[in-house]
PATOR-54691 format. One record per residue (C-alpha): residue in three letters; residue number from 1; x, y, z. Coordinates in Angstrom, 3 decimals. Example, Ala and Ser with C-alpha at 12.3 -4.5 7.8 and 13.67 -1.06 7.14 Angstrom:
+--------+-----+----------+----------+----------+
| residu | num |       c1 |       c2 |       c3 |
+--------+-----+----------+----------+----------+
|    ALA |   1 |   12.300 |   -4.500 |    7.800 |
|    SER |   2 |   13.670 |   -1.060 |    7.140 |
+--------+-----+----------+----------+----------+
This chain:
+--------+-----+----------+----------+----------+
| residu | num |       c1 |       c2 |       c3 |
+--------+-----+----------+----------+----------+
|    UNK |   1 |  -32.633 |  140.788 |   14.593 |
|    UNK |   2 |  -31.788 |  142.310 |   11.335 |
|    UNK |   3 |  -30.008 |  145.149 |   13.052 |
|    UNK |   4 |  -27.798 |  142.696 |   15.437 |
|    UNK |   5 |  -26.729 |  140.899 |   12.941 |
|    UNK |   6 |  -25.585 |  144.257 |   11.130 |
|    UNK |   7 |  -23.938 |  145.401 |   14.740 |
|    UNK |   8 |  -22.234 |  141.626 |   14.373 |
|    UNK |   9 |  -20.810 |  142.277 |   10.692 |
|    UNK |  10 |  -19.605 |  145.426 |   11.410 |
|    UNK |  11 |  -17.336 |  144.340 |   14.148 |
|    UNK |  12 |  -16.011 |  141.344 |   12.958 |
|    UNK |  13 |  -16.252 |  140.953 |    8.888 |
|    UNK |  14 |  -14.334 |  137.665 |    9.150 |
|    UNK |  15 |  -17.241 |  134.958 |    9.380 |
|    UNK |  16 |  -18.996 |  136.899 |    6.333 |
|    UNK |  17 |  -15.442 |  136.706 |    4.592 |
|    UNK |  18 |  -14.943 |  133.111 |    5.490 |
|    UNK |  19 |  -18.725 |  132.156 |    3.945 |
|    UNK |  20 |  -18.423 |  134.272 |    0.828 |
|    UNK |  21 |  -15.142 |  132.518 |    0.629 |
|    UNK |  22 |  -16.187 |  129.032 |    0.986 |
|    UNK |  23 |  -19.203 |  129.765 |   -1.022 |
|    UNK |  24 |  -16.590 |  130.593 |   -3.889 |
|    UNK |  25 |  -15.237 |  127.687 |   -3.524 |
|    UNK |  26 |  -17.787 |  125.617 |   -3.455 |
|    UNK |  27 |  -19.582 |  127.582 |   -6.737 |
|    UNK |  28 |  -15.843 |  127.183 |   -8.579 |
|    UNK |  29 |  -15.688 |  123.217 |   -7.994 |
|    UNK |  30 |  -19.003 |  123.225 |   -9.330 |
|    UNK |  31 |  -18.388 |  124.354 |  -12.314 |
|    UNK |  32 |  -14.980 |  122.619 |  -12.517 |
|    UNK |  33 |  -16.547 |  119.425 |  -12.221 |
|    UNK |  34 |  -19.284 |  120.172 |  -15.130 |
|    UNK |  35 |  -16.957 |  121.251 |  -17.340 |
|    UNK |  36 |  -14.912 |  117.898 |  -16.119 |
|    UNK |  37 |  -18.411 |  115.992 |  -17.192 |
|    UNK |  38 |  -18.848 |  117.438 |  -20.119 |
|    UNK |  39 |  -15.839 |  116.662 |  -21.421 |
|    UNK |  40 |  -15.745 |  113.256 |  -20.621 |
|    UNK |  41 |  -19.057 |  112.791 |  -21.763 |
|    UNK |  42 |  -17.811 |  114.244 |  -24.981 |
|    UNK |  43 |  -14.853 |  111.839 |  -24.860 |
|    UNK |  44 |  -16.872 |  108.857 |  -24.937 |
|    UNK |  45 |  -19.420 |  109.715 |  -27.468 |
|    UNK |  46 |  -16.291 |  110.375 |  -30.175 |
|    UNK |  47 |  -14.913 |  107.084 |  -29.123 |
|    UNK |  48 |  -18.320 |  105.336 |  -29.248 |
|    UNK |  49 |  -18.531 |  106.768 |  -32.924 |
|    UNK |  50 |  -15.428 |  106.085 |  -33.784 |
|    UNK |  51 |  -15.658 |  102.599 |  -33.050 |
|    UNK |  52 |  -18.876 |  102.517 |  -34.692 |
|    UNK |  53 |  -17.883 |  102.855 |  -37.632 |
|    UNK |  54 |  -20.617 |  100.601 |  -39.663 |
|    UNK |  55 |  -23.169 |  102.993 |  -37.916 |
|    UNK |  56 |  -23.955 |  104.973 |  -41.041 |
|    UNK |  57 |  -27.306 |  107.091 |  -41.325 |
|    UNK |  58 |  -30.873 |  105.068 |  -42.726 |
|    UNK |  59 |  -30.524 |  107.381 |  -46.185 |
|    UNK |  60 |  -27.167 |  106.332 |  -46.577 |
|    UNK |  61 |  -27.820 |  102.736 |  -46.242 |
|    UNK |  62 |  -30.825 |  102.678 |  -48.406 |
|    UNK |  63 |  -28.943 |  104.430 |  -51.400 |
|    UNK |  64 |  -25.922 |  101.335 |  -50.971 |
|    UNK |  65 |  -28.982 |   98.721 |  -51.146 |
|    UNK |  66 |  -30.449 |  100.407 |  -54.180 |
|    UNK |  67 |  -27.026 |  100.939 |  -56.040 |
|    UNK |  68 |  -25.994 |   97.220 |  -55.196 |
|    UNK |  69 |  -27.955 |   94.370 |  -57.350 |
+--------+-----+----------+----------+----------+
């Protein structure tokens, strides 16, 4: 079987061409569209912190309670 697809790829290259191709493409959205997440994902947590600002860390907040009588 092995050997008629060989016989098959040496006479025609396109189809191989044609998948490697698409599987290129495919493979490059991929990784478009990760990098696409990832930044938006990045996006939104800066925006959620910076409209959190009262959000401040537990340390932080028990030093103000202890400095304020």
């Amino acid at each position: 079987m092995s050997t008629l697809l060989w016989s098959l790829a040496k006479e025609n290259p396109w189809p191989g061409l044609a998948l490697a191709s698409l599987n290129l493409v495919v493979a490059l959205s991929l990784v478009g569209l990760s990098l696409l997440l990832g930044v938006a994902i990045s996006l939104v947590a800066w925006l959620h912190a910076f409209v959190d600002r009262e959000a401040v860390p537990i340390k932080r907040q028990a030093q103000q309670r202890r400095a304020t009588p």
